[in-house]
C-alpha positions in Angstrom: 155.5 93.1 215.4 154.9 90.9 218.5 156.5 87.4 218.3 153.6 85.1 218.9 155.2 81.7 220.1 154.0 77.7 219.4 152.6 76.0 216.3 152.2 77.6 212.6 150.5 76.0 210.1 152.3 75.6 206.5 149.8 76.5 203.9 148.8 78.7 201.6 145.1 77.5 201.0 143.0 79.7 203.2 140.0 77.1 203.5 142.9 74.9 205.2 144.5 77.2 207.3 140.5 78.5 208.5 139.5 75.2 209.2 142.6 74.7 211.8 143.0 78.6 212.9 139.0 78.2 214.6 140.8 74.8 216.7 142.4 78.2 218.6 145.9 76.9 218.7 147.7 78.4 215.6 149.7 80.9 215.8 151.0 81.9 212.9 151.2 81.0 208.7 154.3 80.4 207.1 154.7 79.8 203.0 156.9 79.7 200.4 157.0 79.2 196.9 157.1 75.1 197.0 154.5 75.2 199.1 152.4 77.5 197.3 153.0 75.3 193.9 152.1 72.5 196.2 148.7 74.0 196.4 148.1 75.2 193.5 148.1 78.6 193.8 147.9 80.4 190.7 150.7 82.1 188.8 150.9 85.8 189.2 151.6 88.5 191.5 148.4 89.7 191.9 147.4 86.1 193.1 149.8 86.1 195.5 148.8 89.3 197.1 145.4 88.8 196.7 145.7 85.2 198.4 148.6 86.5 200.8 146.3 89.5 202.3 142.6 87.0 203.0 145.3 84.7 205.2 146.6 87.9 206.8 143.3 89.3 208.0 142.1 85.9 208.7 144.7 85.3 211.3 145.7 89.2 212.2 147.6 89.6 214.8 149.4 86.6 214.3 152.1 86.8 211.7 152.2 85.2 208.1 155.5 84.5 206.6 156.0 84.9 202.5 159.3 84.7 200.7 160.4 86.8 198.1 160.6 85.7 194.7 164.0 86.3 193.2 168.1 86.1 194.1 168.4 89.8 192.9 169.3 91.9 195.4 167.4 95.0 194.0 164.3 93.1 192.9 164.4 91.4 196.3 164.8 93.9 198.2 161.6 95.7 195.9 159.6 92.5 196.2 160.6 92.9 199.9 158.9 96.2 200.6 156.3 95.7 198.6 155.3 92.3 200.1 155.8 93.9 203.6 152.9 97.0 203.1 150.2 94.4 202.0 149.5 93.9 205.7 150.5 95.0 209.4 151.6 91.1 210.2 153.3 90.3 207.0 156.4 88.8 207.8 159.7 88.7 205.1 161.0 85.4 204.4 164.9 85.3 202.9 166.9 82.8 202.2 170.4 82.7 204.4 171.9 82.9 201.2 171.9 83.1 197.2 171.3 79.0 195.1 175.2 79.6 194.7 176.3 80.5 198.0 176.9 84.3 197.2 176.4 85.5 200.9 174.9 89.0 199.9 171.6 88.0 201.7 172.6 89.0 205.2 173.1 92.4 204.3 169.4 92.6 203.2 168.5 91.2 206.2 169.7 93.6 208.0 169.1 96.2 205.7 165.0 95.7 205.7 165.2 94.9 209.8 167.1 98.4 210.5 163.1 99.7 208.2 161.3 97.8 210.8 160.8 95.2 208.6 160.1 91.5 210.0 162.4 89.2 208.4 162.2 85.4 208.6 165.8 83.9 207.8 165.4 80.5 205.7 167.0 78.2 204.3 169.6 77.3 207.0 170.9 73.9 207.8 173.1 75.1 210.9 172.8 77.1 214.1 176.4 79.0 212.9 173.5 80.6 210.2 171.1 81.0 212.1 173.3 82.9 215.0 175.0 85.1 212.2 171.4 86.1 210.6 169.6 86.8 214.4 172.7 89.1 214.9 171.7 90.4 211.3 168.4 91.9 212.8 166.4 88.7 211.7 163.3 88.6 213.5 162.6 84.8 213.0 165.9 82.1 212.2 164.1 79.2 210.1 166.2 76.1 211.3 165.4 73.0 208.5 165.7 70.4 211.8 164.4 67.4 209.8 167.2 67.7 207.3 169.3 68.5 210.2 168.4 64.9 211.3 168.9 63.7 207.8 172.6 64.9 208.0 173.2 62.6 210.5 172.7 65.7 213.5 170.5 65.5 216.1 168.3 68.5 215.7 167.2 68.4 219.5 170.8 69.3 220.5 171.5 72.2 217.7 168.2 73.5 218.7 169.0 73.8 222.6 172.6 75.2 221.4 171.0 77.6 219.4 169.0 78.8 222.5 171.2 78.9 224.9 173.2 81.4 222.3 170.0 83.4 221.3 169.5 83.7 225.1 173.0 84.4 225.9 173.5 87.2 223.2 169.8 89.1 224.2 169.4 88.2 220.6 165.1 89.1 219.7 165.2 86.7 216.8 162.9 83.6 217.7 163.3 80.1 216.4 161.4 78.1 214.0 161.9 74.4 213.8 160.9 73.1 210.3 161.0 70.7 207.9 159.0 68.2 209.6 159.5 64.8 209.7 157.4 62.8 212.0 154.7 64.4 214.4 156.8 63.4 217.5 159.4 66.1 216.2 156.8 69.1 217.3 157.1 68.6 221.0 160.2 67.7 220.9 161.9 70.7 218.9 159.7 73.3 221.3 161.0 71.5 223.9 164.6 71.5 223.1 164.1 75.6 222.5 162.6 76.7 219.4 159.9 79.0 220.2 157.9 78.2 216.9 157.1 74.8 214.8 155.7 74.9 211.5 153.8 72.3 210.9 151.8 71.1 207.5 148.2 70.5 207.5 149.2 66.8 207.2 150.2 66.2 210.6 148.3 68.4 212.6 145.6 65.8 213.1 147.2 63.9 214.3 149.0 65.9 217.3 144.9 66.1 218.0 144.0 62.3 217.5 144.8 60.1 219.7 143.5 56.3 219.2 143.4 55.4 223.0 141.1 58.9 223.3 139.0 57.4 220.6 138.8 54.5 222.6 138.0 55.8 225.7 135.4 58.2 224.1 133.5 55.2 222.8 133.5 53.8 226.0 132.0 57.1 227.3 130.0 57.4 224.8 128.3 54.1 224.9 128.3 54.3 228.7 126.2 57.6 228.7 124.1 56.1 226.3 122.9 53.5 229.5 122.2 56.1 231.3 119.4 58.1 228.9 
Protein backbone atom coordinates (compact mmCIF):
# COMPACT_ATOMS: atom_id res chain seq x y z
CA UNK A 1 0.00 0.00 0.00
CA UNK A 2 1.30 3.48 -0.74
CA UNK A 3 2.12 5.61 2.29
CA UNK A 4 0.05 8.73 1.75
CA UNK A 5 1.70 11.56 3.93
CA UNK A 6 -0.01 14.71 6.10
CA UNK A 7 -3.17 15.00 8.17
CA UNK A 8 -5.68 11.96 9.10
CA UNK A 9 -8.79 12.49 10.52
CA UNK A 10 -9.69 10.43 13.92
CA UNK A 11 -13.22 9.14 13.50
CA UNK A 12 -15.22 6.55 12.95
CA UNK A 13 -18.50 8.44 11.99
CA UNK A 14 -18.58 8.47 8.20
CA UNK A 15 -20.89 11.67 7.97
CA UNK A 16 -17.79 13.39 9.92
CA UNK A 17 -15.06 12.04 8.18
CA UNK A 18 -17.21 12.93 4.52
CA UNK A 19 -17.81 16.26 5.51
CA UNK A 20 -13.91 17.00 6.04
CA UNK A 21 -12.52 14.33 3.29
CA UNK A 22 -14.46 16.87 0.33
CA UNK A 23 -12.13 20.00 2.10
CA UNK A 24 -9.39 17.80 -0.15
CA UNK A 25 -6.78 17.67 2.55
CA UNK A 26 -7.18 14.27 4.41
CA UNK A 27 -5.31 11.82 3.86
CA UNK A 28 -6.03 9.06 5.70
CA UNK A 29 -8.66 7.58 8.74
CA UNK A 30 -7.37 6.30 11.75
CA UNK A 31 -9.68 4.46 14.74
CA UNK A 32 -9.63 2.56 17.54
CA UNK A 33 -11.85 1.12 19.96
CA UNK A 34 -12.15 4.38 22.36
CA UNK A 35 -12.76 6.23 19.70
CA UNK A 36 -15.31 4.14 18.17
CA UNK A 37 -17.18 3.95 21.79
CA UNK A 38 -16.69 7.67 21.68
CA UNK A 39 -19.07 7.70 18.74
CA UNK A 40 -21.18 5.52 19.37
CA UNK A 41 -20.72 2.97 17.16
CA UNK A 42 -22.68 0.00 17.80
CA UNK A 43 -21.56 -3.23 19.44
CA UNK A 44 -20.85 -6.02 17.04
CA UNK A 45 -18.56 -7.25 14.51
CA UNK A 46 -20.67 -7.02 11.77
CA UNK A 47 -20.99 -3.19 12.67
CA UNK A 48 -17.67 -2.71 12.64
CA UNK A 49 -17.08 -4.19 9.20
CA UNK A 50 -20.04 -2.81 7.82
CA UNK A 51 -19.04 0.84 9.21
CA UNK A 52 -15.17 0.04 8.57
CA UNK A 53 -15.76 -0.84 4.67
CA UNK A 54 -18.32 2.67 3.77
CA UNK A 55 -15.12 4.75 5.34
CA UNK A 56 -12.79 2.66 3.20
CA UNK A 57 -14.46 3.24 -0.10
CA UNK A 58 -15.19 6.68 0.79
CA UNK A 59 -11.57 7.62 1.15
CA UNK A 60 -9.90 4.69 -1.22
CA UNK A 61 -6.80 5.00 -1.92
CA UNK A 62 -5.98 6.55 1.15
CA UNK A 63 -5.57 4.22 4.12
CA UNK A 64 -7.90 3.60 7.20
CA UNK A 65 -6.39 2.29 10.30
CA UNK A 66 -8.55 -0.26 12.64
CA UNK A 67 -7.26 -2.06 15.72
CA UNK A 68 -7.80 -5.49 16.57
CA UNK A 69 -9.88 -6.32 19.30
CA UNK A 70 -8.20 -8.76 21.66
CA UNK A 71 -4.50 -9.43 23.53
CA UNK A 72 -4.69 -13.16 22.19
CA UNK A 73 -2.29 -13.83 19.96
CA UNK A 74 -4.28 -16.36 17.84
CA UNK A 75 -7.58 -14.33 17.93
CA UNK A 76 -5.46 -11.35 16.99
CA UNK A 77 -3.72 -12.43 14.68
CA UNK A 78 -7.44 -14.07 13.15
CA UNK A 79 -9.13 -10.68 13.73
CA UNK A 80 -5.96 -9.41 11.95
CA UNK A 81 -6.57 -11.16 8.66
CA UNK A 82 -9.89 -10.97 8.63
CA UNK A 83 -9.95 -7.14 9.25
CA UNK A 84 -7.21 -6.74 6.55
CA UNK A 85 -9.43 -8.56 3.37
CA UNK A 86 -12.51 -6.19 4.08
CA UNK A 87 -10.69 -3.63 1.86
CA UNK A 88 -7.45 -2.95 -0.34
CA UNK A 89 -6.47 0.23 2.06
CA UNK A 90 -7.26 -1.33 5.40
CA UNK A 91 -4.54 -0.81 7.55
CA UNK A 92 -3.75 -3.17 11.01
CA UNK A 93 -3.48 -1.29 14.10
CA UNK A 94 -1.44 -3.25 17.16
CA UNK A 95 -0.57 -2.31 20.19
CA UNK A 96 3.47 -2.25 20.84
CA UNK A 97 2.61 -4.52 23.47
CA UNK A 98 0.09 -6.71 25.57
CA UNK A 99 -2.07 -4.30 28.96
CA UNK A 100 0.74 -6.26 31.00
CA UNK A 101 3.71 -5.73 29.13
CA UNK A 102 4.04 -9.35 27.71
CA UNK A 103 6.10 -8.23 24.51
CA UNK A 104 4.65 -11.09 22.22
CA UNK A 105 3.12 -8.23 19.93
CA UNK A 106 6.25 -7.54 17.87
CA UNK A 107 6.41 -10.92 16.61
CA UNK A 108 2.86 -10.41 15.02
CA UNK A 109 3.95 -7.51 13.65
CA UNK A 110 6.29 -8.88 11.84
CA UNK A 111 4.55 -11.86 11.28
CA UNK A 112 1.38 -10.16 9.30
CA UNK A 113 4.05 -7.47 7.51
CA UNK A 114 6.23 -10.56 6.14
CA UNK A 115 1.84 -11.39 4.41
CA UNK A 116 1.94 -8.01 3.15
CA UNK A 117 -0.11 -6.86 5.63
CA UNK A 118 -0.07 -3.06 6.65
CA UNK A 119 0.52 -2.72 10.27
CA UNK A 120 0.09 0.44 12.27
CA UNK A 121 2.19 0.02 15.66
CA UNK A 122 0.22 1.80 18.66
CA UNK A 123 0.40 2.45 21.75
CA UNK A 124 3.99 3.65 22.15
CA UNK A 125 5.25 6.31 24.39
CA UNK A 126 8.98 6.29 23.11
CA UNK A 127 11.00 6.34 19.88
CA UNK A 128 13.18 3.05 21.47
CA UNK A 129 9.39 1.32 20.45
CA UNK A 130 8.74 2.79 17.75
CA UNK A 131 12.49 2.01 16.20
CA UNK A 132 12.18 -1.70 17.45
CA UNK A 133 8.43 -2.10 15.80
CA UNK A 134 9.55 -0.12 12.17
CA UNK A 135 12.54 -2.71 12.22
CA UNK A 136 9.61 -5.30 12.95
CA UNK A 137 8.13 -4.69 9.38
CA UNK A 138 5.53 -1.98 10.84
CA UNK A 139 4.33 0.03 8.19
CA UNK A 140 3.14 3.07 10.28
CA UNK A 141 4.89 3.69 14.19
CA UNK A 142 1.98 5.50 16.17
CA UNK A 143 4.06 7.86 18.53
CA UNK A 144 1.37 9.20 21.46
CA UNK A 145 3.49 12.84 21.36
CA UNK A 146 0.89 14.69 23.59
CA UNK A 147 1.52 12.17 26.40
CA UNK A 148 4.97 12.36 25.39
CA UNK A 149 4.74 16.11 26.44
CA UNK A 150 2.78 15.14 29.45
CA UNK A 151 5.79 13.04 30.66
CA UNK A 152 7.68 15.99 30.91
CA UNK A 153 9.44 15.12 27.03
CA UNK A 154 9.43 17.35 24.37
CA UNK A 155 7.79 15.51 21.63
CA UNK A 156 9.37 17.89 18.90
CA UNK A 157 12.76 16.47 19.78
CA UNK A 158 11.84 12.58 20.03
CA UNK A 159 10.03 13.11 16.81
CA UNK A 160 13.16 14.59 14.84
CA UNK A 161 15.28 11.66 16.72
CA UNK A 162 13.01 9.27 15.51
CA UNK A 163 13.58 10.54 11.94
CA UNK A 164 16.73 10.91 11.69
CA UNK A 165 16.88 7.00 12.75
CA UNK A 166 13.96 5.94 10.43
CA UNK A 167 16.01 7.82 7.79
CA UNK A 168 19.30 6.47 8.85
CA UNK A 169 18.18 2.70 8.95
CA UNK A 170 16.16 2.99 5.21
CA UNK A 171 13.51 1.94 7.57
CA UNK A 172 9.75 2.19 5.19
CA UNK A 173 7.76 2.62 8.37
CA UNK A 174 6.28 6.29 8.43
CA UNK A 175 5.43 8.28 11.54
CA UNK A 176 2.22 9.21 13.06
CA UNK A 177 2.21 11.91 15.66
CA UNK A 178 -0.94 11.52 17.95
CA UNK A 179 -2.59 12.15 20.89
CA UNK A 180 -3.29 15.70 20.23
CA UNK A 181 -3.16 18.32 22.50
CA UNK A 182 -3.48 21.77 21.15
CA UNK A 183 -3.87 22.55 17.42
CA UNK A 184 -0.38 24.18 17.35
CA UNK A 185 0.98 20.56 17.86
CA UNK A 186 0.00 19.63 13.97
CA UNK A 187 2.53 21.80 12.39
CA UNK A 188 4.79 21.50 14.64
CA UNK A 189 5.13 17.46 14.92
CA UNK A 190 5.13 17.37 10.82
CA UNK A 191 7.70 19.67 11.06
CA UNK A 192 9.88 18.11 13.58
CA UNK A 193 9.53 14.66 11.16
CA UNK A 194 6.47 12.73 11.47
CA UNK A 195 5.16 12.20 8.09
CA UNK A 196 1.48 11.79 9.37
CA UNK A 197 -0.84 13.69 12.18
CA UNK A 198 -4.00 12.38 13.35
CA UNK A 199 -6.06 14.81 14.19
CA UNK A 200 -9.86 14.72 15.74
CA UNK A 201 -12.67 16.34 14.11
CA UNK A 202 -12.45 18.81 17.06
CA UNK A 203 -9.52 20.70 16.01
CA UNK A 204 -9.58 20.50 12.47
CA UNK A 205 -11.56 23.81 12.23
CA UNK A 206 -9.77 25.31 13.56
CA UNK A 207 -6.31 24.76 11.62
CA UNK A 208 -8.93 26.26 8.89
CA UNK A 209 -10.32 29.34 10.86
CA UNK A 210 -8.48 31.97 11.38
CA UNK A 211 -10.14 35.15 13.19
CA UNK A 212 -7.93 37.76 11.47
CA UNK A 213 -9.17 35.95 7.94
CA UNK A 214 -12.62 36.41 9.25
CA UNK A 215 -11.78 39.81 9.74
CA UNK A 216 -10.28 40.61 6.71
CA UNK A 217 -13.06 38.76 4.73
CA UNK A 218 -15.65 41.11 6.28
CA UNK A 219 -13.70 43.90 5.27
CA UNK A 220 -13.70 42.36 1.70
CA UNK A 221 -16.83 41.56 1.88
CA UNK A 222 -18.33 44.75 2.85
CA UNK A 223 -15.97 46.57 0.51
CA UNK A 224 -17.20 44.58 -2.63
CA UNK A 225 -20.48 45.26 -1.48
CA UNK A 226 -19.61 49.34 -2.45
CA UNK A 227 -18.81 48.45 -5.45
CA UNK A 228 -22.31 46.52 -6.77
Amino acid sequence: MHSYQGIYIDSSILSEIEKYYKKGFIRGVTTNPSIMVKDGLDKGLENIKKTSIKIANLVNPYPVSIEVLSEDHGLAKEQATEFSSWAPNIVIKLTIHGPNGKPDNLSLIKELSEKDISINATAMMSIQQCFLAAAAGASYVSLFCGRVNNMGYDSRLELEKLRNLIDKFNYKSKIIACSLREASNVMDWLASGAHIVTVPPSFIDMLIVHPYSKETIQMFLKDASKLI
